[in-house]
BAKOL-959270 format. One record per atom (N, C-alpha, C): residue number from 1; atom name; x, y, z. Coordinates in pm, 1 decimal. Layout:
REM residues N
   resi   name          X          Y          Z
    NUM     CA          X          Y          Z
...
REM end
This chain:
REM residues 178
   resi   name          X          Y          Z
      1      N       85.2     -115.9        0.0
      1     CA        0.0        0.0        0.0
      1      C       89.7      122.0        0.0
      2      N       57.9      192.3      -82.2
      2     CA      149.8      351.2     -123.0
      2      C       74.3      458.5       10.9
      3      N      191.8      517.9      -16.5
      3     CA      112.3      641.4      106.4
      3      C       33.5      711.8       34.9
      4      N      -23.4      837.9      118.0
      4     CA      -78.6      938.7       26.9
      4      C       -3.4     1014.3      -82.8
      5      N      -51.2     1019.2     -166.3
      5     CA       -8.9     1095.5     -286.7
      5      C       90.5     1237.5     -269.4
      6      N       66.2     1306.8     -145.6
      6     CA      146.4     1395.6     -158.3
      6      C      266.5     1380.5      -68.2
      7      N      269.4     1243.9       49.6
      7     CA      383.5     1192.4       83.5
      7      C      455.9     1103.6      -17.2
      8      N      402.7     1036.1     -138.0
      8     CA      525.2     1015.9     -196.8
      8      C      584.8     1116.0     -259.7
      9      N      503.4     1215.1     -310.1
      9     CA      588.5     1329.5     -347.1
      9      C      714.2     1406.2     -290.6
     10      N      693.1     1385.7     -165.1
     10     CA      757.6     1484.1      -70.2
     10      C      883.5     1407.7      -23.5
     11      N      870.8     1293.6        1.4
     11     CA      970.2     1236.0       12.5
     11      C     1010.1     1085.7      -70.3
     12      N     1017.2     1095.6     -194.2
     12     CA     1064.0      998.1     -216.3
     12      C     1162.6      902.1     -227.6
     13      N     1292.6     1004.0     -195.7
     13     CA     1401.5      889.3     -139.4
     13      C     1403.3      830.6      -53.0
     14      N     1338.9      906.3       52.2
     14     CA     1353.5      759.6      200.0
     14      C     1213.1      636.8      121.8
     15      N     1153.0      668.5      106.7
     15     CA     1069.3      560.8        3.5
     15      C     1096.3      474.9      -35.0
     16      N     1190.8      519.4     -163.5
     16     CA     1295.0      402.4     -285.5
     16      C     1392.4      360.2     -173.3
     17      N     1444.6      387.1      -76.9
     17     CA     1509.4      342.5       13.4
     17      C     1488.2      266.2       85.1
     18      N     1331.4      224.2      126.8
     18     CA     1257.4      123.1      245.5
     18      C     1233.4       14.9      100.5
     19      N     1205.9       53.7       -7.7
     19     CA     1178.1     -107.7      -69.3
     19      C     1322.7     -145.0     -109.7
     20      N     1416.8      -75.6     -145.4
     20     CA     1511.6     -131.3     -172.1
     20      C     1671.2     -159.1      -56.5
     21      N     1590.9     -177.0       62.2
     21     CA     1670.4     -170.8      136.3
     21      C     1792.4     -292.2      138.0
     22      N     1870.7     -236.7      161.8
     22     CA     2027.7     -370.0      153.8
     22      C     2031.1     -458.2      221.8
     23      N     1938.0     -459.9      337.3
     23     CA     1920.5     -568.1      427.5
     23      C     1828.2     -695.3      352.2
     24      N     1846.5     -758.9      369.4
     24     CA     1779.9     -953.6      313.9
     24      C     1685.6     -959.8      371.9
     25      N     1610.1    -1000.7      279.8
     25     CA     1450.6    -1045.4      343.3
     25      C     1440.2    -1089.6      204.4
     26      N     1333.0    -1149.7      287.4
     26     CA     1200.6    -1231.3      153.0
     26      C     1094.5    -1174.3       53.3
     27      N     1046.9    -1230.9       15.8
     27     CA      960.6    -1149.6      -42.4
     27      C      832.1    -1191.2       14.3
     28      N      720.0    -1130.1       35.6
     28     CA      615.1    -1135.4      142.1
     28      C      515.6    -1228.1       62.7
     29      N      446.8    -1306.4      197.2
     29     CA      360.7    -1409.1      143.7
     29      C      231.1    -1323.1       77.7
     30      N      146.8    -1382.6       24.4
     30     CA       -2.6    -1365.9        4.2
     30      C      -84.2    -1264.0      147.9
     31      N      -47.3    -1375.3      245.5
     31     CA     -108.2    -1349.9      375.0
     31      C       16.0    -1257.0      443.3
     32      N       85.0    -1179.0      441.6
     32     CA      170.0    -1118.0      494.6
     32      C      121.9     -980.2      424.5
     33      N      130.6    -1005.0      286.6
     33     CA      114.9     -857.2      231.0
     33      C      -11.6     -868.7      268.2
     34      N     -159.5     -902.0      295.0
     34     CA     -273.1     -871.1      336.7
     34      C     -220.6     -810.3      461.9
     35      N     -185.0     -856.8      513.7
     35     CA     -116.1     -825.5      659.9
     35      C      -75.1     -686.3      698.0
     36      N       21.2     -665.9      610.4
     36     CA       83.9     -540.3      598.3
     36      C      -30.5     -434.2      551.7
     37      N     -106.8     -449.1      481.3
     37     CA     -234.9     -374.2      383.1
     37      C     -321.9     -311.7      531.4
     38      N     -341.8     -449.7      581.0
     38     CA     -443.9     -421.5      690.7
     38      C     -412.1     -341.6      789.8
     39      N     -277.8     -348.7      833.2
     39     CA     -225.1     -258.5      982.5
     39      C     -155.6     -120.1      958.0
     40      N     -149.0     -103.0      825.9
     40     CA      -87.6       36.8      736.1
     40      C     -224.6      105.4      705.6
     41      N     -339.6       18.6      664.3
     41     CA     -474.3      147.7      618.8
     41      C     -514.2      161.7      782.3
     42      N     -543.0       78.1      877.3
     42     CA     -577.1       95.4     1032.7
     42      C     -491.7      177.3     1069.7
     43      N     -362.3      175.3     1022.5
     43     CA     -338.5      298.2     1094.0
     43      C     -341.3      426.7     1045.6
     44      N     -347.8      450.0      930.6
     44     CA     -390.2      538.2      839.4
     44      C     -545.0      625.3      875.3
     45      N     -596.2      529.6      980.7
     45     CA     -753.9      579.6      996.3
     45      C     -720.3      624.3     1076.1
     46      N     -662.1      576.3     1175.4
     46     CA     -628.8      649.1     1292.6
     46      C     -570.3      793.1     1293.1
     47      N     -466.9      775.1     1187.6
     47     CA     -401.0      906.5     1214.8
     47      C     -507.2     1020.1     1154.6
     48      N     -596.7     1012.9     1091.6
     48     CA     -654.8     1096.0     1012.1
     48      C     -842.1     1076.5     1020.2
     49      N     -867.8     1007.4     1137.6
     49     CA    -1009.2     1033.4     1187.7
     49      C    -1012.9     1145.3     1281.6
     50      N    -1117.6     1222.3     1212.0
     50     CA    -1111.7     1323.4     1320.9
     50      C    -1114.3     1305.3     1480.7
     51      N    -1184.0     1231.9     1503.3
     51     CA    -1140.4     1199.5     1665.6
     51      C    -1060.1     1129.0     1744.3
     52      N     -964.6     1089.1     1637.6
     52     CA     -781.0     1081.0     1681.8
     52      C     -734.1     1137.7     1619.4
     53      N     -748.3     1227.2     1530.4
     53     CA     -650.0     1325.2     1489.4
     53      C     -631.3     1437.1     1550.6
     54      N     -676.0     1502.4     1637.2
     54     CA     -710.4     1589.3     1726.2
     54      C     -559.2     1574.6     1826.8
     55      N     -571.4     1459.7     1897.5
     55     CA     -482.6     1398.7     1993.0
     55      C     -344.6     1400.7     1968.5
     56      N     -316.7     1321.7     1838.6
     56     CA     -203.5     1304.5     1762.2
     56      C     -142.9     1410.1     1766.4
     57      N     -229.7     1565.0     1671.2
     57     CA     -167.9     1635.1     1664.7
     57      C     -117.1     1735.2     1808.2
     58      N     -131.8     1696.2     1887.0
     58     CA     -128.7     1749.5     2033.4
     58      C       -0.2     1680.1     2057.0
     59      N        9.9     1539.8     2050.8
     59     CA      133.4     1469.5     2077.1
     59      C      252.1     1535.4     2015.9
     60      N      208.6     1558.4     1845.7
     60     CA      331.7     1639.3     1777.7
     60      C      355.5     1780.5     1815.4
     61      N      239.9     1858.2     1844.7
     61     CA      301.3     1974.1     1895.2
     61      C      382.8     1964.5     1987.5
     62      N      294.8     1870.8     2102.6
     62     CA      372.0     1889.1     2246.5
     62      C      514.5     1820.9     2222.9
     63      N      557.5     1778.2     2151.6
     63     CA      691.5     1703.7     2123.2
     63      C      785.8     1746.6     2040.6
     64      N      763.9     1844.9     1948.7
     64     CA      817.4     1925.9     1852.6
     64      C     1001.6     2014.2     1878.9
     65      N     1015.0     1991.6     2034.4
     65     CA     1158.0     1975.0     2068.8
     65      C     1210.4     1891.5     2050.6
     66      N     1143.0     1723.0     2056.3
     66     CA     1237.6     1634.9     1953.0
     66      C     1125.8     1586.5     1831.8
     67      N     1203.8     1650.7     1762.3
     67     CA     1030.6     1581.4     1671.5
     67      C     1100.2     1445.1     1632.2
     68      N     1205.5     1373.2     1646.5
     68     CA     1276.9     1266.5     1567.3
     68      C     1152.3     1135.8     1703.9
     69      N     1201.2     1176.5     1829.4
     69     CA     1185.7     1075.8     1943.7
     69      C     1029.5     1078.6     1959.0
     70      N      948.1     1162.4     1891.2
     70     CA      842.1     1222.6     1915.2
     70      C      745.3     1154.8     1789.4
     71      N      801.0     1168.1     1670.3
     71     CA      758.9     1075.6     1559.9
     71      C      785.7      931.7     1581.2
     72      N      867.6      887.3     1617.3
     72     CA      890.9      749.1     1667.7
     72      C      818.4      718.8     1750.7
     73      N      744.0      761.7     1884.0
     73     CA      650.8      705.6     1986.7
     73      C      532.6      771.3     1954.1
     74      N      514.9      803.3     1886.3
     74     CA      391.4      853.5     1815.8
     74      C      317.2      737.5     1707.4
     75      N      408.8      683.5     1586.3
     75     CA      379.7      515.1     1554.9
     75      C      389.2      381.8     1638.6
     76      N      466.0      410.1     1719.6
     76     CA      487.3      322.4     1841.2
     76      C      356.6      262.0     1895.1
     77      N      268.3      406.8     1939.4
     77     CA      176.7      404.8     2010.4
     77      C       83.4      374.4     1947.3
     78      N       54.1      384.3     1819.3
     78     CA      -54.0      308.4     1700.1
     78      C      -38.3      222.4     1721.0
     79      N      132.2      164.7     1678.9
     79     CA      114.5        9.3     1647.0
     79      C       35.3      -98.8     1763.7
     80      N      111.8      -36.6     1914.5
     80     CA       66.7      -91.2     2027.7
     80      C     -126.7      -77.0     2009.9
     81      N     -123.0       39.5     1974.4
     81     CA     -319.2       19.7     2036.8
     81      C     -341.0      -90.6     1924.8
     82      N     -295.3      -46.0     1799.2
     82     CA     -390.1     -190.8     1697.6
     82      C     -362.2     -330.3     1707.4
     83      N     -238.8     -336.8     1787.6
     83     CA     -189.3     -481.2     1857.4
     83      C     -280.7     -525.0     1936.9
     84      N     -348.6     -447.2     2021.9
     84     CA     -438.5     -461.0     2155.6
     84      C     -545.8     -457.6     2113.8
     85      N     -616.4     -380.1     1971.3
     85     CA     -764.2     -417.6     1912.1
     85      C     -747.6     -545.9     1862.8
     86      N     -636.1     -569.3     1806.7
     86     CA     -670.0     -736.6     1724.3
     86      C     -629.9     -871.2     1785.5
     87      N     -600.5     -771.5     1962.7
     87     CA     -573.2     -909.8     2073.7
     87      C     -473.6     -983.1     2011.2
     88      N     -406.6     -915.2     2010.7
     88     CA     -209.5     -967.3     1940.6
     88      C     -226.1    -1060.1     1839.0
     89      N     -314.2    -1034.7     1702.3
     89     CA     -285.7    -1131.5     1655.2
     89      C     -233.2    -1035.1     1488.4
     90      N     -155.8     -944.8     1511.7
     90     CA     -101.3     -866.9     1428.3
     90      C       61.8     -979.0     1365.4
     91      N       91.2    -1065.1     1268.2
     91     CA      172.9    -1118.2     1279.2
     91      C      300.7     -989.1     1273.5
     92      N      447.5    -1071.0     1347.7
     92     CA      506.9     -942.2     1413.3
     92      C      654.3     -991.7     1259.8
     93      N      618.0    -1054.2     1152.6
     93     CA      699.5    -1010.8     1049.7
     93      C      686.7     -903.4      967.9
     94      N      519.5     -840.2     1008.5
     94     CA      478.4     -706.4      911.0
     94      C      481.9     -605.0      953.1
     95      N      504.7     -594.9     1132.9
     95     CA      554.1     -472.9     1207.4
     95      C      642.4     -341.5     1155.2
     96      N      742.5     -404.3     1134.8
     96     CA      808.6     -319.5     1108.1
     96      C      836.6     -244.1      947.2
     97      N      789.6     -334.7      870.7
     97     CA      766.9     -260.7      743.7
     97      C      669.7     -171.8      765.5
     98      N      541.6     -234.6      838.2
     98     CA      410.9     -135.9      802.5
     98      C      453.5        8.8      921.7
     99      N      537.5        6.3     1012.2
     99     CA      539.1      101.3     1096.6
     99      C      641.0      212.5     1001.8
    100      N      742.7      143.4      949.2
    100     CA      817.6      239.7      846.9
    100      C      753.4      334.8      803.3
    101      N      633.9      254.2      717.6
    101     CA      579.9      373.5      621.8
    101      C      441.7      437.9      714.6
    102      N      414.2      396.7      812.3
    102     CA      334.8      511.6      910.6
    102      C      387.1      599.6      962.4
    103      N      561.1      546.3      971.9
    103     CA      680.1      689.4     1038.3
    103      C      625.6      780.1      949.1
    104      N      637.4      759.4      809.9
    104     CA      667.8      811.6      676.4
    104      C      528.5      943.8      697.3
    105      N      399.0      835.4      715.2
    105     CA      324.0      927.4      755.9
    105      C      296.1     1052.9      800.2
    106      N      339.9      997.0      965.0
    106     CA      336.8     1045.0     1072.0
    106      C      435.9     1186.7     1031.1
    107      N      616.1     1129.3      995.8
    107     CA      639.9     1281.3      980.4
    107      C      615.8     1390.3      907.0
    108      N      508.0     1300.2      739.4
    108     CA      507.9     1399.2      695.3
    108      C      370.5     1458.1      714.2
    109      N      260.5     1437.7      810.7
    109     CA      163.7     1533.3      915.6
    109      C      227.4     1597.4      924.5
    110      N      334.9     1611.5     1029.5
    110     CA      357.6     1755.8     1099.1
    110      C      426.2     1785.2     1049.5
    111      N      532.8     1784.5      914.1
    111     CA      565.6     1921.8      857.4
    111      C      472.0     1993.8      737.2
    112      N      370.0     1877.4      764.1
    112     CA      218.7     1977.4      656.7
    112      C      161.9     2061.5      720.8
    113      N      119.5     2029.8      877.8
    113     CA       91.1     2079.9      954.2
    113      C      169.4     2240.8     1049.0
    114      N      292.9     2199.8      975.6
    114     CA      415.3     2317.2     1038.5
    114      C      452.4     2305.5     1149.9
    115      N      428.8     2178.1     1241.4
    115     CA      468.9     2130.7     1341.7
    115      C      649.1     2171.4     1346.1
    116      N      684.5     2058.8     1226.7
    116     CA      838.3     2064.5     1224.5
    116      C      845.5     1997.6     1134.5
    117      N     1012.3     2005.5     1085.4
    117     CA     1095.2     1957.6      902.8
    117      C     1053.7     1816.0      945.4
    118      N     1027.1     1756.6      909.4
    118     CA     1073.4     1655.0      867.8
    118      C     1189.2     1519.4      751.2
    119      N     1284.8     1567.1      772.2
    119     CA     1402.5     1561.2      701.1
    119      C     1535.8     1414.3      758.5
    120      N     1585.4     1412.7      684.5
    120     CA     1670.6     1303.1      771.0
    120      C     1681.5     1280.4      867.1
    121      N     1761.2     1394.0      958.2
    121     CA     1799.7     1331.0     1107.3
    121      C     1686.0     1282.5     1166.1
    122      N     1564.2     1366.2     1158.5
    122     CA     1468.0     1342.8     1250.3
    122      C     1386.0     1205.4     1186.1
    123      N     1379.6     1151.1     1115.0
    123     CA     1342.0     1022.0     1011.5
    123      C     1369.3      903.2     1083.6
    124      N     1570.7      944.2     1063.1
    124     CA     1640.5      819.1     1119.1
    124      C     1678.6      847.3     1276.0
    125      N     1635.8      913.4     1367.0
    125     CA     1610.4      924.9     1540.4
    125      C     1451.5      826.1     1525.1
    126      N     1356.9      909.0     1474.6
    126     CA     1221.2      865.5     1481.3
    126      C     1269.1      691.1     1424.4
    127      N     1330.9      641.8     1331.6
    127     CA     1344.3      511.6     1307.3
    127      C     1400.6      422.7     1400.9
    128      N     1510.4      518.6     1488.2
    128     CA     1598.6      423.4     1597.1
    128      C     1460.8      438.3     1691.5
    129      N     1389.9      493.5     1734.7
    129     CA     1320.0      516.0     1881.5
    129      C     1193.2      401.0     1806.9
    130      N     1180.7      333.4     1725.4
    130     CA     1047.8      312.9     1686.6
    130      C     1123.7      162.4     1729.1
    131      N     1199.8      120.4     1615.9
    131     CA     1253.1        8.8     1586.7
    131      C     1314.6      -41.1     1776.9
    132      N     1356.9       -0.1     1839.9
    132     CA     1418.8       -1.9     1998.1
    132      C     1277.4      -49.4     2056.5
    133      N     1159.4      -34.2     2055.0
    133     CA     1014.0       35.7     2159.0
    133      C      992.2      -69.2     2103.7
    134      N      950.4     -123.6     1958.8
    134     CA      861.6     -183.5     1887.4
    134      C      945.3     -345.9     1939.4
    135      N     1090.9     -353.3     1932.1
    135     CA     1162.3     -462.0     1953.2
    135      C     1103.9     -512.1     2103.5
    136      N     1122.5     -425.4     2221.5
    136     CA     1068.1     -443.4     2303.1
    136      C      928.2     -468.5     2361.6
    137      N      867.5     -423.3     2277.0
    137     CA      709.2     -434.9     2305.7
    137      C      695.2     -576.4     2276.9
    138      N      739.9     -580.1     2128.1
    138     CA      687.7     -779.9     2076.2
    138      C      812.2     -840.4     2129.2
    139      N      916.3     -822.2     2246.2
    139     CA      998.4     -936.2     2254.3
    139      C     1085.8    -1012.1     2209.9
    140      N     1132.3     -868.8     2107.5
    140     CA     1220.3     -940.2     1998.6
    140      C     1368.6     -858.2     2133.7
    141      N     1470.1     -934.7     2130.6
    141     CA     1616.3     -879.2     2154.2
    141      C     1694.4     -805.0     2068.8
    142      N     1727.9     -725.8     2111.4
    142     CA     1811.3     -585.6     2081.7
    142      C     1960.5     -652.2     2000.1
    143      N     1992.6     -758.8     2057.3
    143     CA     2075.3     -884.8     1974.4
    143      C     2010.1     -925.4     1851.8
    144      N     1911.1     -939.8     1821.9
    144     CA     1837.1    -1027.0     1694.1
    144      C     1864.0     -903.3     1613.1
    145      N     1783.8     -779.8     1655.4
    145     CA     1796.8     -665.6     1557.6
    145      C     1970.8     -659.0     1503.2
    146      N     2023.3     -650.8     1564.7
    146     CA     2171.5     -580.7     1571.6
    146      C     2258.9     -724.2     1449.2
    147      N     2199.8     -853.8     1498.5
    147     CA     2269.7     -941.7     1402.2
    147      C     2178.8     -954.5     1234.6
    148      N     2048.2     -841.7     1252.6
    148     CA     1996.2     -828.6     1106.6
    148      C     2065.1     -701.7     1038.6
    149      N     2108.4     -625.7     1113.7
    149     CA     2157.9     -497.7     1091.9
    149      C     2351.4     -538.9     1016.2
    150      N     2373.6     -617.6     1064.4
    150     CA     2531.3     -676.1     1028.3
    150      C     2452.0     -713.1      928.4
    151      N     2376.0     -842.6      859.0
    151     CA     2390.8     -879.6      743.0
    151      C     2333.7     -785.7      629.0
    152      N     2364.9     -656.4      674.3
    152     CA     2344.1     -553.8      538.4
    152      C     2473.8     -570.0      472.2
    153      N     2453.7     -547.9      322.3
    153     CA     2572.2     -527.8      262.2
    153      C     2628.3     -381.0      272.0
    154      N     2743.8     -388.5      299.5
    154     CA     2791.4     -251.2      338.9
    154      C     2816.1     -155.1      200.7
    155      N     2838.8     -243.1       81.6
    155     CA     2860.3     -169.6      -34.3
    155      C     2703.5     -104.8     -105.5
    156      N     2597.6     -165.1      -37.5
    156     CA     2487.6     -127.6      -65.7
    156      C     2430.0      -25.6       39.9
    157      N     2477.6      -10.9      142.5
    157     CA     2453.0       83.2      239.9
    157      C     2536.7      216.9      216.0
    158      N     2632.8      175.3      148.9
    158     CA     2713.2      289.5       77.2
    158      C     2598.9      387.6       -8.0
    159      N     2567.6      308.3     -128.8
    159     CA     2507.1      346.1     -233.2
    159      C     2371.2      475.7     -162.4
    160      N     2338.3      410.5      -28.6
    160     CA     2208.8      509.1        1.9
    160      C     2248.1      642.9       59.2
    161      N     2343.5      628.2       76.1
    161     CA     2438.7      812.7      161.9
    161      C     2395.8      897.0       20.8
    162      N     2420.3      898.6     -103.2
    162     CA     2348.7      974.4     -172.6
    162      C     2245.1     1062.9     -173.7
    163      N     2158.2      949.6     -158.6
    163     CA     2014.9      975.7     -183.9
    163      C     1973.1     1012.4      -41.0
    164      N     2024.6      991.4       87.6
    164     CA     2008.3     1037.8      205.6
    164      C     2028.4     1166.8      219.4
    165      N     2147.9     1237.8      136.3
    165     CA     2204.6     1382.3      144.9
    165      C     2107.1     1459.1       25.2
    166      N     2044.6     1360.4      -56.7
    166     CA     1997.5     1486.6     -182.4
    166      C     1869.8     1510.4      -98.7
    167      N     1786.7     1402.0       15.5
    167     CA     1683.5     1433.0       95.7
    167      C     1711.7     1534.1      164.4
    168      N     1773.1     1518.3      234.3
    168     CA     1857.9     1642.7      353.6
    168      C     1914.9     1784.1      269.7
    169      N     1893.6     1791.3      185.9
    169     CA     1917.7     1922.0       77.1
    169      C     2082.7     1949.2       82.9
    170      N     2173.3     1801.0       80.8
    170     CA     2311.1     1841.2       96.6
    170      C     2356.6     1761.3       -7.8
    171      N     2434.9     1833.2     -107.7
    171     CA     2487.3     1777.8     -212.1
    171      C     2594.2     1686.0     -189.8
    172      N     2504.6     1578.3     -286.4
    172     CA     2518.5     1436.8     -283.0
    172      C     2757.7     1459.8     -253.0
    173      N     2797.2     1362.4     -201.3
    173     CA     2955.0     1369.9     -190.2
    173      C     3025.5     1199.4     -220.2
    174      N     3144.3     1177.0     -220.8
    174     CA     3172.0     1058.7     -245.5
    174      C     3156.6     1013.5      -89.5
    175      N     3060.0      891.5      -68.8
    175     CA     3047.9      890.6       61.9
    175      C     3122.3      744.7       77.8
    176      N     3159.2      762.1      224.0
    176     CA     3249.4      623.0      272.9
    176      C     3190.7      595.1      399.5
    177      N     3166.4      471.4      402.1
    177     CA     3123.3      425.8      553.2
    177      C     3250.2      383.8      615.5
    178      N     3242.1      401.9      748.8
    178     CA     3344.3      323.3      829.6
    178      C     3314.2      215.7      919.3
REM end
């Protein structure tokens, strides 16, 4: 499921960046991508029914000193309530894709809203605080993440510093990881 039309506009490198990410995975079952469909439009209602949107945007104002840690427990807190409407039966391989692109959402509300930029740093803070909360909530170890995070290819993690800096409005450079 694509975001709204004027979030892919707005940001489409972190976008082309979440499907083509360097990290290994599969390609999603039948019942996984339903999966993913279902807990990305639920949360999609949420963020944008008027009688949770009200709230939300209260969360982002009131948080707008970090908007990175602030966008991150802001999907956090979706994912948890729709975990708890569907009495945990959210399978937890579609978590984190479908929370990606509700970050995606989420930050780009409040810089429509004029809350705050939403731009790299605050993307990838809001991604560490989501991915940390979300690990902990379903019970995954901070070890499991960290040994999926090693089997990225590093020459492909290279390739995204580009497209990370042309987001961030900083011309693209020969980038080197260490």
């Amino acid at each position: 499921m694509a975001l709204i039309k004027d979030a892919q506009n707005a940001e489409p490198d972190i976008l082309g960046m979440m499907k083509n990410s360097p990290i290994p995975r599969k390609p999603a079952s039948p019942q996984q991508q339903q999966a993913y469909d279902r807990l990305v439009l639920a949360g999609m209602k949420i963020l944008y029914d008027p009688h949770t949107n009200g709230p939300i945007m209260q969360m982002l104002n009131a948080g707008k000193i970090a908007p990175g840690q602030t966008v991150g427990r802001v999907v956090v807190l979706l994912i948890e309530q729709m975990d708890k409407v569907s009495k945990n039966t959210i399978p937890t391989e579609v978590v984190l894709p479908a929370a990606s692109e509700l970050l995606m959402d989420v930050g780009h509300l409040a810089q429509t809203a004029g809350i705050f930029q939403f731009g790299l740093p605050v993307a990838f803070k809001a991604m560490q605080v989501m991915v940390i909360a979300l690990a902990q909530y379903f019970g995954v170890s901070l070890g499991a993440i960290q040994g999926l995070v090693k089997q990225a290819n590093p020459q492909s993690l290279q390739k995204l510093v580009p497209a990370l800096q042309r987001l961030d409005g900083v011309q693209p450079t020969s980038p080197t990881l260490h």
